[in-house]
C-alpha positions in Angstrom: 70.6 169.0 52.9 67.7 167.1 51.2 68.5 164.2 53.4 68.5 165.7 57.0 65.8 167.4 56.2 63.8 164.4 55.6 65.3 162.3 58.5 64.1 165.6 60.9 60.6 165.8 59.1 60.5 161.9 59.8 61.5 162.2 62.8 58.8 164.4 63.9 56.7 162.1 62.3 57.3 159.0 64.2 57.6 161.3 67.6 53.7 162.1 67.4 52.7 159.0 66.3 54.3 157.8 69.5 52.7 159.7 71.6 49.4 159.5 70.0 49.5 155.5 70.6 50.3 156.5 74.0 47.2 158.5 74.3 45.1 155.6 72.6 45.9 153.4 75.5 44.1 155.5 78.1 41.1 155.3 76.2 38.5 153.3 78.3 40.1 153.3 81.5 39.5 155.2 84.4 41.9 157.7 83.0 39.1 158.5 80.1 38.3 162.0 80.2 36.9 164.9 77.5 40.0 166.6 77.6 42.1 163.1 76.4 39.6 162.6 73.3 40.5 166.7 72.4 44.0 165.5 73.0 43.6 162.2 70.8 41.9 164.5 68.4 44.7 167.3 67.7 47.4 164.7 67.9 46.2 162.9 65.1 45.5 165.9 63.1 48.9 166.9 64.1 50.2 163.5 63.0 48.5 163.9 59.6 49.8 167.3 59.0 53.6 165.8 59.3 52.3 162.6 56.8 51.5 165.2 54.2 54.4 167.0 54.4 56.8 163.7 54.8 54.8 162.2 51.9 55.2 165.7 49.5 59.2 165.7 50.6 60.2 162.6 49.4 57.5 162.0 46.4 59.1 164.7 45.0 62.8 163.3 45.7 62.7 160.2 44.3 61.0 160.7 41.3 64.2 163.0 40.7 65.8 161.3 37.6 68.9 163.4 38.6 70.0 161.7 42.2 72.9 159.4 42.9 72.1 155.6 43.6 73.2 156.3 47.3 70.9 159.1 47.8 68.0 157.0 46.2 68.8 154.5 48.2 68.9 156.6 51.4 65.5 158.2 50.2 64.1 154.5 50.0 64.6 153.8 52.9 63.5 156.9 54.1 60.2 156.3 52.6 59.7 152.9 54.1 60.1 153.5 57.4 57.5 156.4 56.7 55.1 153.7 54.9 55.4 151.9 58.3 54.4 155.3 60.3 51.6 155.5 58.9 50.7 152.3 59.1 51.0 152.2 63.0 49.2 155.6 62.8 46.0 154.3 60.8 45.6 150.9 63.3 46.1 153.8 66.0 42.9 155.5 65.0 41.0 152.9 64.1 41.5 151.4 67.4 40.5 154.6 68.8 37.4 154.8 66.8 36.5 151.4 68.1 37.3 151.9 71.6 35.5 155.3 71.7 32.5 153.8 70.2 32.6 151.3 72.7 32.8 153.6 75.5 30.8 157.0 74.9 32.0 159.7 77.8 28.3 162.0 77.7 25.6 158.7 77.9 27.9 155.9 79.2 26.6 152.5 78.1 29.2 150.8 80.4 32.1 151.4 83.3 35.3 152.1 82.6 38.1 149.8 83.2 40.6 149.8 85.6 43.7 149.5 84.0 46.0 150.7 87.0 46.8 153.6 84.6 46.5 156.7 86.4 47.4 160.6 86.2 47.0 163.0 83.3 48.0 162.7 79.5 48.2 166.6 79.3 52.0 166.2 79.4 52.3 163.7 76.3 50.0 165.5 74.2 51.9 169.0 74.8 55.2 167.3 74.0 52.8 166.2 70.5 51.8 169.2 70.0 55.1 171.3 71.2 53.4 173.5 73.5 53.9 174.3 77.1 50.1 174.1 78.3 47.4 172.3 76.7 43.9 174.6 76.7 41.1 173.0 76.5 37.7 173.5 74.6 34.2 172.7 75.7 33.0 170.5 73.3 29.6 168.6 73.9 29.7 167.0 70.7 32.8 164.9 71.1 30.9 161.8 70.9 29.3 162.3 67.6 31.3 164.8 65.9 34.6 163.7 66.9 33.9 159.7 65.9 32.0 161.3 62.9 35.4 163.1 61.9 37.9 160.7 63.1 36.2 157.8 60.3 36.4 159.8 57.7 39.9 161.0 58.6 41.1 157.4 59.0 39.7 156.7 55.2 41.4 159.6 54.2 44.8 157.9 55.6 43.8 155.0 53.9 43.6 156.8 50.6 46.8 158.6 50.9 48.6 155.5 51.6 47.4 153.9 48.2 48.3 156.8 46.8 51.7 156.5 48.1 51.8 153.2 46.4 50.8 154.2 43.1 53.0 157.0 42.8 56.2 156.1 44.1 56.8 152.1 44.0 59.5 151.1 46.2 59.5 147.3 47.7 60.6 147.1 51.2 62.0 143.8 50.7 64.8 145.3 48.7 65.4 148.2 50.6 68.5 147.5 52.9 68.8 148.6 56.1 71.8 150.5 58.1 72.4 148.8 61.0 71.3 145.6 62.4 67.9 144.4 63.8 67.7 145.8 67.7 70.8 147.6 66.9 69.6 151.4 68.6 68.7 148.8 71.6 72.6 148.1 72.2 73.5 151.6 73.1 72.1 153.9 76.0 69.9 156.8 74.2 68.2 159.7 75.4 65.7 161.5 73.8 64.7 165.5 74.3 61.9 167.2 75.7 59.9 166.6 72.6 59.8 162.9 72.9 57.7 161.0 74.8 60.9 159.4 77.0 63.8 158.3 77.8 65.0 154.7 76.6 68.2 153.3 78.7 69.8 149.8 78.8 72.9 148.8 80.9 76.1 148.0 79.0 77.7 144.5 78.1 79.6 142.9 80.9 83.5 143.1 80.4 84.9 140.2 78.6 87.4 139.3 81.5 84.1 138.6 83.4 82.7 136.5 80.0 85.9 134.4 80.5 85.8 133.5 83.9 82.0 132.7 83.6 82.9 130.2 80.8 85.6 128.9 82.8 83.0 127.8 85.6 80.8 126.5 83.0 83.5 124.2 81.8 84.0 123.1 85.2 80.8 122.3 85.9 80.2 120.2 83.0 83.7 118.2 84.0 81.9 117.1 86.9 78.7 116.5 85.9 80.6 114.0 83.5 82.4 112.4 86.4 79.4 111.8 88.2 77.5 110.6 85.4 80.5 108.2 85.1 80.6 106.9 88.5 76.8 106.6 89.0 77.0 103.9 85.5 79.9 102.2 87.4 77.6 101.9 90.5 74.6 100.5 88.6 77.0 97.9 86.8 78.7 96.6 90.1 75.0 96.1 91.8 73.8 94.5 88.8 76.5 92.1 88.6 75.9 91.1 92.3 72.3 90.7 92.0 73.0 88.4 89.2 75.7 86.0 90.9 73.3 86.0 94.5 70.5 84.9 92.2 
């Protein structure tokens, strides 16, 4: 029970983070707009709100003397790919804080860029913050008070995470992992309405098709041998005439 219950906490986790990075690349474009910064803003705080609870979870798990080793295990490996979520989350905001510094919505110090992004982020930040409609709030501070907050929230990330450290030391090195590099890659998946979309790859070709592809292959090289042969035999029987002429 422990253990889906982290994987679904996690889950959520990495699902807001997503989006939030999504959200971080509009910043500075033409898409830049008042209502994306309140978006960035309860995303992250949304975000955070899942690290706390994630970190609390599985603190208190694995500094449980009375686990097995495979559910330690599982729980370490658990805990690192949260390390790593929260990781991508704190380079998230500090880019943010950076960009939005950069490019100030109420007293513009320079044009925005045209990325070719266009369109609303409304829908990603609802699927962030499991809502149906995003409403929006007014705020004429968000270029002072917002920065002002998001700073001191990204140090409080920082702080957490070397908390996380000191209380619960697990090496990633040594954690092993369940299925191979690119592994969720190899198979079509689909994720819900809370995600922010939908990943698809086309499936390996048959291996009578593999067969007959090597087959040509192996003919190919045959004659590029033959000719290679024939072109030497050339060269030697011009050479040797050249030489008696002379």
């Amino acid at each position: 029970m422990g253990k889906e219950e982290c994987k679904t906490m996690l889950d959520a986790l990495n699902k807001v983070t997503a989006c939030y990075r999504h959200l971080v690349i509009a910043l500075g474009s033409t898409s830049d707009s008042q209502n994306l910064r309140e978006e960035l803003k309860r995303t992250r705080k949304k975000a955070q709100e899942l690290a706390v609870a994630n970190r609390t979870k599985l603190t208190s798990l694995l500094k449980d003397k009375t686990i097995s080793k495979e559910d330690r295990a599982e729980y370490e490996r658990l805990w690192v790919l949260f390390s790593s979520s929260m990781e991508l989350l704190e380079v998230d905001m500090k880019r943010s804080l950076e960009i939005g510094q950069d490019f100030p919505l109420k007293v513009p110090t320079r044009h925005l860029i045209q990325t070719g992004m266009t369109g609303s982020t409304t829908t990603v930040a609802a699927r962030a913050m499991s809502v149906q409609n995003m409403k929006y709030e007014a705020d004429s501070n968000i270029d002072t008070a917002d920065l002002r907050d998001l700073q001191s929230e990204i140090t409080q990330v920082s702080h957490m995470m070397e908390e996380m450290e000191m209380k619960v030391q697990v090496a990633p090195w040594a954690v092993e992992a369940k299925q191979e590099a690119g592994a969720e890659l190899k198979s079509n998946m689909s994720v819900g309405n809370s995600s922010v979309g939908v990943i698809s790859i086309c499936e390996e070709e048959p291996k009578e098709e593999d067969g007959g592809g090597n087959r040509d292959a192996g003919f190919a090289s045959i004659c590029a041998v033959l000719v290679f042969f024939v072109i030497v035999i050339v060269a030697l029987v011009l050479g040797y005439l050249v030489i008696n002429m002379s």
